[in-house]
C-alpha positions as a LaTeX table, in Angstrom:
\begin{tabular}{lrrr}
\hline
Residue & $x$ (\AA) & $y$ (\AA) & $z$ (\AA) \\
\hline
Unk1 & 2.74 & $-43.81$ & 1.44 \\
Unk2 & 1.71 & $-41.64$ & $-1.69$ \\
Unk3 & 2.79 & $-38.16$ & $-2.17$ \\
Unk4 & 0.57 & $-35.50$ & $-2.78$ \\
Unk5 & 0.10 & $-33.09$ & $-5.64$ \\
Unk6 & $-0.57$ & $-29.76$ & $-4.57$ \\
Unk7 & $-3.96$ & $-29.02$ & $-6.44$ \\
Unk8 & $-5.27$ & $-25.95$ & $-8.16$ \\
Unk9 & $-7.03$ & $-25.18$ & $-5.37$ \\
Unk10 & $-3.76$ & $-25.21$ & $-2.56$ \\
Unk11 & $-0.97$ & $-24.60$ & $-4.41$ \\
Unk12 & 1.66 & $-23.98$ & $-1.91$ \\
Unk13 & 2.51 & $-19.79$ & $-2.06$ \\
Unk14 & 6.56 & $-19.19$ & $-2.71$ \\
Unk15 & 8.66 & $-18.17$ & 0.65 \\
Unk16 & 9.85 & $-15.41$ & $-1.39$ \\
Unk17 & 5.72 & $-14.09$ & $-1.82$ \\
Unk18 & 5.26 & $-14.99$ & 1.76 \\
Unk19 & 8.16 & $-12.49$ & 2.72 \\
Unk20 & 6.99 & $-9.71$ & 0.36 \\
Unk21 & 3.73 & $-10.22$ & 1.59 \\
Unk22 & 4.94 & $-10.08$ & 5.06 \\
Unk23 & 7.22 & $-7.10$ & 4.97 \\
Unk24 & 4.55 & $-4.99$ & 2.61 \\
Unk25 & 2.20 & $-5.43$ & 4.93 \\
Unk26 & 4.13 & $-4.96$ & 8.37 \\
Unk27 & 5.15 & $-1.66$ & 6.40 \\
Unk28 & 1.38 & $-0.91$ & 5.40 \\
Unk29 & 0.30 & $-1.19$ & 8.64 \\
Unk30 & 2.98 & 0.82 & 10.67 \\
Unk31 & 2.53 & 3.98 & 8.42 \\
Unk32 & $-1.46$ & 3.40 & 8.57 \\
Unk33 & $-0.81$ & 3.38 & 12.64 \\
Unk34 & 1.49 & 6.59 & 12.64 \\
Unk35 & $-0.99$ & 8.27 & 10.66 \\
Unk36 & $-3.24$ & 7.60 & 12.40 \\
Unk37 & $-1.49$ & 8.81 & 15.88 \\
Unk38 & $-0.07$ & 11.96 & 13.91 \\
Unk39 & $-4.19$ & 12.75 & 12.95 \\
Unk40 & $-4.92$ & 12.28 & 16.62 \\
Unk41 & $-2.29$ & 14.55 & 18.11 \\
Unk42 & $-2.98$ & 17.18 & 15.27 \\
Unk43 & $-6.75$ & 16.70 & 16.29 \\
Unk44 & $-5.64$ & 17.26 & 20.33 \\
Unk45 & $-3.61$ & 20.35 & 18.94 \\
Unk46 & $-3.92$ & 22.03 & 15.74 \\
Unk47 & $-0.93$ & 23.75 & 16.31 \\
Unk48 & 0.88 & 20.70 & 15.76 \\
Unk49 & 3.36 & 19.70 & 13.43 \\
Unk50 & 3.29 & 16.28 & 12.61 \\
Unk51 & 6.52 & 14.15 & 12.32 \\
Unk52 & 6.87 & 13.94 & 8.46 \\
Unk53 & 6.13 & 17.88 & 7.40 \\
Unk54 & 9.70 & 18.03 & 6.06 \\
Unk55 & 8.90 & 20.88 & 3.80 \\
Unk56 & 6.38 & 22.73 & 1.48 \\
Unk57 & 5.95 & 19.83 & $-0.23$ \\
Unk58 & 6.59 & 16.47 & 1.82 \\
Unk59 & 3.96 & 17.90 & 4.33 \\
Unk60 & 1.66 & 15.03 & 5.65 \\
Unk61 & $-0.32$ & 18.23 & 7.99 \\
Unk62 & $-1.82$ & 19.62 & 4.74 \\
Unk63 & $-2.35$ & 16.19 & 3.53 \\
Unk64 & $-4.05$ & 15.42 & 6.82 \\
Unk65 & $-6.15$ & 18.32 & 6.79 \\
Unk66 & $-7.88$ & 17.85 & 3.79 \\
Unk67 & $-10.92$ & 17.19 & 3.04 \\
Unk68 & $-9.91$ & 13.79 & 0.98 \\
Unk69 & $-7.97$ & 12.71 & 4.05 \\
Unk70 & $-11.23$ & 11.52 & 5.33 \\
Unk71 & $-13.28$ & 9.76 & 2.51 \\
Unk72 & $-15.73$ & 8.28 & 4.46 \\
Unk73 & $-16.03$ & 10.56 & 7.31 \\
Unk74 & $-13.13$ & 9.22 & 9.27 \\
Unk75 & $-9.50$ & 9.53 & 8.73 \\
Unk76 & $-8.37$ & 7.03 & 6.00 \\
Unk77 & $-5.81$ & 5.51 & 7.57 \\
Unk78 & $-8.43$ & 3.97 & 9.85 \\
Unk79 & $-8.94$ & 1.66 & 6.62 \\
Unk80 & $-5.62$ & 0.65 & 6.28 \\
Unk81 & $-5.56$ & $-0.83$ & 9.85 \\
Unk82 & $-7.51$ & $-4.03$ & 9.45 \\
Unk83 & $-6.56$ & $-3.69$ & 5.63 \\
Unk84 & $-3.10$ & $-4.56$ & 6.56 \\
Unk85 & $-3.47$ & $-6.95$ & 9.07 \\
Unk86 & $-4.85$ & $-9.33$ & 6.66 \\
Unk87 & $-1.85$ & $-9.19$ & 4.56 \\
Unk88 & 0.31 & $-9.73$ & 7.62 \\
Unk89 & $-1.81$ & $-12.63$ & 8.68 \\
Unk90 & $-1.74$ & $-13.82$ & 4.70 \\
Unk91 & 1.91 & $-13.46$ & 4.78 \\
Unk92 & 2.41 & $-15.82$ & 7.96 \\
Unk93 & 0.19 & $-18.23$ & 7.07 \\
Unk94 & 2.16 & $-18.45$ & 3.54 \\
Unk95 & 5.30 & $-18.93$ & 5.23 \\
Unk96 & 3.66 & $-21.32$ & 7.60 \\
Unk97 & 3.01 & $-23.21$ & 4.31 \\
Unk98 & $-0.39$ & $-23.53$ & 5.69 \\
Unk99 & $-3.00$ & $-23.89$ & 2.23 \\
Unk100 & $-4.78$ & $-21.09$ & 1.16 \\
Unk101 & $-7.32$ & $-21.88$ & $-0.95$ \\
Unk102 & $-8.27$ & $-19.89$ & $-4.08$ \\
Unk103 & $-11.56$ & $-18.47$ & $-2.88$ \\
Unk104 & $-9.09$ & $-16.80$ & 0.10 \\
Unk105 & $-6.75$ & $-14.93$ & $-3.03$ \\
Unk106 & $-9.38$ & $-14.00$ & $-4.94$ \\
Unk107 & $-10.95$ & $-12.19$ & $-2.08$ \\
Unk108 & $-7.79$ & $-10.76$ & $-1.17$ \\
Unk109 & $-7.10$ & $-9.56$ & $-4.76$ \\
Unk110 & $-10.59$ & $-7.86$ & $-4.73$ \\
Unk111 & $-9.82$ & $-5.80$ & $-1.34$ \\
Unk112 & $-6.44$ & $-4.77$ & $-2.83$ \\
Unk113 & $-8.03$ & $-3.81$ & $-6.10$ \\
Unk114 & $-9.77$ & $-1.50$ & $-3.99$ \\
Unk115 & $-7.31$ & $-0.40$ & $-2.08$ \\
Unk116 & $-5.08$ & 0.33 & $-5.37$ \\
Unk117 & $-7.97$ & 2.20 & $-6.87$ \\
Unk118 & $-8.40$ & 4.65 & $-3.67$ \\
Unk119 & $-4.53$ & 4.96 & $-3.75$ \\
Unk120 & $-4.55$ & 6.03 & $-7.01$ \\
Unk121 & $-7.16$ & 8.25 & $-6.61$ \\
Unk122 & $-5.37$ & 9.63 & $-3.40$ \\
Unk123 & $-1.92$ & 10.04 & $-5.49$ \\
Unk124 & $-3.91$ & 12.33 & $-7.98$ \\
Unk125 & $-6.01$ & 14.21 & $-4.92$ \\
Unk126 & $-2.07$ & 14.82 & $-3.42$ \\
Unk127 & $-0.29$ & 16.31 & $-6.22$ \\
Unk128 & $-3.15$ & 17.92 & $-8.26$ \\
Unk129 & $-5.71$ & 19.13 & $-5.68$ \\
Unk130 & $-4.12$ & 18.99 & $-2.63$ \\
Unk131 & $-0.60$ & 19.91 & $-3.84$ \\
Unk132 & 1.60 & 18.15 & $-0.76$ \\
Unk133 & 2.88 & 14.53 & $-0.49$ \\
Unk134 & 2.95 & 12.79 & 2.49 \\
Unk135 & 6.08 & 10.27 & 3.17 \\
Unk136 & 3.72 & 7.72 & 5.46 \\
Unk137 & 0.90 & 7.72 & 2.14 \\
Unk138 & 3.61 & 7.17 & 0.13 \\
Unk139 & 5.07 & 4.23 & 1.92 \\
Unk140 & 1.33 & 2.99 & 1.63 \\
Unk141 & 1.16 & 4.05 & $-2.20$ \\
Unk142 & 4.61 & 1.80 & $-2.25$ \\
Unk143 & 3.34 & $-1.07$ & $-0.71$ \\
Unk144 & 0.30 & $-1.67$ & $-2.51$ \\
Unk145 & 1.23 & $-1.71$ & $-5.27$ \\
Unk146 & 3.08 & $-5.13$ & $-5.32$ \\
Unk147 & 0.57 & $-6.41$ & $-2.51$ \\
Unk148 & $-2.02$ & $-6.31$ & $-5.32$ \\
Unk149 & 0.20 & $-7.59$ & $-7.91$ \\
Unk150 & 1.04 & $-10.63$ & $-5.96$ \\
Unk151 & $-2.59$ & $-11.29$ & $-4.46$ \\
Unk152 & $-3.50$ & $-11.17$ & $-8.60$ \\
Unk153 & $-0.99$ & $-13.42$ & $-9.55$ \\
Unk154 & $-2.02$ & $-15.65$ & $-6.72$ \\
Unk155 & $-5.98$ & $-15.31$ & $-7.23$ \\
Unk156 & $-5.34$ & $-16.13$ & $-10.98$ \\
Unk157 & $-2.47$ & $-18.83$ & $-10.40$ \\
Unk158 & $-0.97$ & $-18.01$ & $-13.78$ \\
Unk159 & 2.55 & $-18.00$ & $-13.41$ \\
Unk160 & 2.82 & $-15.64$ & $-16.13$ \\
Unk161 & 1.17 & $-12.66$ & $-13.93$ \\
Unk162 & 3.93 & $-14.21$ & $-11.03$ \\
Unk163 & 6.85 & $-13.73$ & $-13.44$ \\
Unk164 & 5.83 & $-10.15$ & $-14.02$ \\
Unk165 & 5.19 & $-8.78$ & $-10.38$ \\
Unk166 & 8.47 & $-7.60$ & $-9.99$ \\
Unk167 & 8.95 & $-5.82$ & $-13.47$ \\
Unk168 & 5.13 & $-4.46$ & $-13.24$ \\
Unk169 & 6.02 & $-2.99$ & $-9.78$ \\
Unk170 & 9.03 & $-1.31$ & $-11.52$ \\
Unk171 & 7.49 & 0.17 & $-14.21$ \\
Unk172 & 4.14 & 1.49 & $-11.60$ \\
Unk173 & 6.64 & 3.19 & $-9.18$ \\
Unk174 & 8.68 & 4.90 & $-12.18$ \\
Unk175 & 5.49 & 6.03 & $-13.64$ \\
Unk176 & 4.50 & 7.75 & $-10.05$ \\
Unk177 & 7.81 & 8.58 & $-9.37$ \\
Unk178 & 8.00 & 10.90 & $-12.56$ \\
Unk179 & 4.65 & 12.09 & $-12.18$ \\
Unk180 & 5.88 & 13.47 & $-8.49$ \\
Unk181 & 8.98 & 14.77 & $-9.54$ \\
Unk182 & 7.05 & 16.67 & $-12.81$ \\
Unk183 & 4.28 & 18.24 & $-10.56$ \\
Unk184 & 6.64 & 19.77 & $-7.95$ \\
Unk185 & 9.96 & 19.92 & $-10.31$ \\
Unk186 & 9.77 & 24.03 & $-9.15$ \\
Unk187 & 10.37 & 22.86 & $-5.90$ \\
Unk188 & 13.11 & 20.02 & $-7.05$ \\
Unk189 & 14.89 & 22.11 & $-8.56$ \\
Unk190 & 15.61 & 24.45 & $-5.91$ \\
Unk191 & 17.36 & 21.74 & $-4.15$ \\
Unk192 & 19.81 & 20.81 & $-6.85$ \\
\hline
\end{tabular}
């Protein structure tokens, strides 16, 4: 019997990646379903208050409002439904060590480039137009952000990019960390 070498094309996925990709998705997907329920119920009632208005600024009804709350005529976390499915299904499969060829990653890395690039652009539309955050886009914001960095690493198979996911992720979520706290620090500071 002759043992296999796992080819370019299957390389087997890390547990550890499988996890990640697991839990970031499972988390993608529950705030893209609350949202989702919290648009409906403010739709039923706009008197409503959804669950994570906390305060002037974590407020996900102004977020929810807004016009850039629904891109494409719906409300966006309609998208992020499906979006994050995949991922769970990706992460399963991983840790089913079932092979996923390349083809599958780099399609995957393409769908979370665009999903990074509409976060992005819905982190700026939340602090500079819209001037709320909301806690359930922010666990999205959080999520993606690593979901793309691993699908890259994985689409590219340099181990190089896989080394860095972790420290990459650290530096992203500083970076938008600071940029939150800057925007509202009128409001921070009030708290301290």
């Amino acid at each position: 019997m002759t043992e296999t070498v796992p080819t370019q094309r299957h390389r087997p996925v890390s547990p550890g990646a499988g996890w990640g990709m697991l839990v970031a998705g499972s988390i993608g997907l529950l705030a893209s379903l609350i949202l989702v329920i919290e648009r409906y119920e403010l739709l039923l009632d706009p008197s409503y208050v959804p669950s994570c208005s906390l305060n002037p600024v974590l407020s996900c009804g102004s977020v929810m409002t807004a016009p850039q709350a629904a891109l494409l005529g719906f409300p966006n976390p309609i998208l992020g439904i499906p979006a994050f499915t995949v991922v769970v299904v990706t992460g399963i499969l991983t840790l089913g060590a079932v092979p996923i060829p390349r083809w599958y990653w780099t399609g995957l890395a393409a769908g979370l480039s665009a999903g990074v690039v509409f976060v992005h652009w819905l982190i700026f539309q939340s602090l500079y137009r819209i001037g709320a955050l909301c806690p359930y886009c922010m666990a999205v914001w959080a999520v993606t952000i690593p979901l793309w960095l691993t699908a890259m690493g994985r689409a590219g198979a340099s181990p190089a990019l896989r080394a860095w996911t972790w420290p990459a992720a650290a530096v992203w979520y500083t970076a938008v960390v600071l940029v939150c706290i800057e925007r509202f620090w009128d409001y921070w500071r009030t708290l301290l």
